[in-house]
C-alpha positions as a printed NumPy array, in Angstrom:
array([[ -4.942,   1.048,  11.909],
       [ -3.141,   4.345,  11.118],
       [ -2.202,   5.455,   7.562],
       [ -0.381,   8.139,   6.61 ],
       [ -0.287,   9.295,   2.804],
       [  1.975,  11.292,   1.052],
       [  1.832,  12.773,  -2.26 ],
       [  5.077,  13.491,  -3.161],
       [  5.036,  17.202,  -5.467],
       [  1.733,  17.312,  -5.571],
       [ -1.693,  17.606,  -4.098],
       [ -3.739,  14.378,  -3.335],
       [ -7.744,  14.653,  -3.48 ],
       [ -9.489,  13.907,  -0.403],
       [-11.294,  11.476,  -3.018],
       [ -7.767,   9.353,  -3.369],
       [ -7.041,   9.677,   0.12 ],
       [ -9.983,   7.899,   1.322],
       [-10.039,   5.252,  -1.493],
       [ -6.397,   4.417,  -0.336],
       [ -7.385,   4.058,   3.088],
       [-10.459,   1.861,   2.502],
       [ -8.52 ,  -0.465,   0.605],
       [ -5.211,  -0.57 ,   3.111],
       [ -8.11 ,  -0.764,   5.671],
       [ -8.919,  -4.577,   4.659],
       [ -5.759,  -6.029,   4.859],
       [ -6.843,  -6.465,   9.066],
       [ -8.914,  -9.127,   7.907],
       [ -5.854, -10.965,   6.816],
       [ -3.697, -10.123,   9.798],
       [ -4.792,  -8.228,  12.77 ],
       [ -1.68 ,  -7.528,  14.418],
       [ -0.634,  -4.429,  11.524],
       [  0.551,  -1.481,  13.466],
       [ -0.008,   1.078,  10.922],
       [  1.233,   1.906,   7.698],
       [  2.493,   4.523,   5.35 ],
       [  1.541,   5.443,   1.697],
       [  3.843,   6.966,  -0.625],
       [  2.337,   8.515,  -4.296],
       [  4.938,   9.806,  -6.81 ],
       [  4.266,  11.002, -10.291],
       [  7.487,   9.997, -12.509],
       [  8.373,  12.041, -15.372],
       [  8.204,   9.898, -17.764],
       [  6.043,  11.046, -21.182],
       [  4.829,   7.256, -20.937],
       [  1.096,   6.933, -19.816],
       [  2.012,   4.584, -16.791],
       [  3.971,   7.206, -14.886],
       [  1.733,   6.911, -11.253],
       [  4.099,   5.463,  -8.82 ],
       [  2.341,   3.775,  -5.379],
       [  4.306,   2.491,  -2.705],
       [  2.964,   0.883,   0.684],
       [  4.685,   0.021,   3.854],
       [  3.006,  -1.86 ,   6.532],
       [  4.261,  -1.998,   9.764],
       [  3.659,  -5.054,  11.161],
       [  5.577,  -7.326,  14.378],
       [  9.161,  -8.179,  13.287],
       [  9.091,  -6.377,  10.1  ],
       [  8.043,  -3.956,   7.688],
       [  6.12 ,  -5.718,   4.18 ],
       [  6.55 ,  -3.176,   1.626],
       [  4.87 ,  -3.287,  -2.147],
       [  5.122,  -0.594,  -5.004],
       [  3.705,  -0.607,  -8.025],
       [  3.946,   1.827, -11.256],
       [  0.44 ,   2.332, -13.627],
       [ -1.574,   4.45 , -15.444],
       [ -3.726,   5.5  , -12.048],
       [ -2.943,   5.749,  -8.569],
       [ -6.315,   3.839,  -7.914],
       [ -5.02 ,   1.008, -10.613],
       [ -1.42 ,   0.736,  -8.752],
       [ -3.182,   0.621,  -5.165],
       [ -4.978,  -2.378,  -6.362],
       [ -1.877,  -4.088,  -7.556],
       [ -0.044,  -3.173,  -4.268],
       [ -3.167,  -4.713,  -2.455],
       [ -2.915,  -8.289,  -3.738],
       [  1.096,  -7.771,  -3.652],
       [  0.476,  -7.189,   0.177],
       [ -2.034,  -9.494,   1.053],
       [  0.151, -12.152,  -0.491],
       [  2.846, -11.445,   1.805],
       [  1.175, -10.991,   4.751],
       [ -0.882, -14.593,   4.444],
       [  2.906, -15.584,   4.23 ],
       [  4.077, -14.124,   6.892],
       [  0.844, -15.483,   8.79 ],
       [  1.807, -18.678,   8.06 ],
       [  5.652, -18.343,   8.635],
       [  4.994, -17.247,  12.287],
       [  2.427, -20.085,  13.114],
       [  4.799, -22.237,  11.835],
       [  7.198, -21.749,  14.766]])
């Protein structure tokens, strides 16, 4: 599956990078018809600690599933999007085998 990140006004670590993509990487095991996907990190200016901004979009048949989440790390917000995702991809599993 193809990602693509982007770190909006600012420079993501390979490090990040290839966390993200592990992690987006095992939603397949849910649903193996994802075309690809795109990652989107954003630092808000807020002076409050949780101001690391993750959003996903996965491209999948039909439609697009999209999740973002706002925390303290980009790592922390990637695993919130995760089960966000996987939730509504097992849904969408089970909407389209229900036709």
């Amino acid at each position: 599956m193809k990602i693509t990140v982007q770190s909006i006004h600012f420079t993501a670590d390979q490090k990040l990078v290839s966390f993200i993509q592990d992690k987006v990487d095992k939603l397949v095991q849910f649903y193996d018809h994802i075309i690809g996907g795109e990652v989107f990190l954003k630092l808000d200016k807020s002076s409050d600690n949780k101001n690391k901004i993750v959003q996903i979009r996965i491209s999948i048949p039909g439609n697009d599933i999209l999740a973002k989440e706002q925390c303290r790390t980009f790592e922390e917000a990637t695993d919130l999007c995760m089960e966000t995702l996987s939730r509504q991809i097992k849904r969408h599993k089970e909407k389209v085998r229900g036709l």
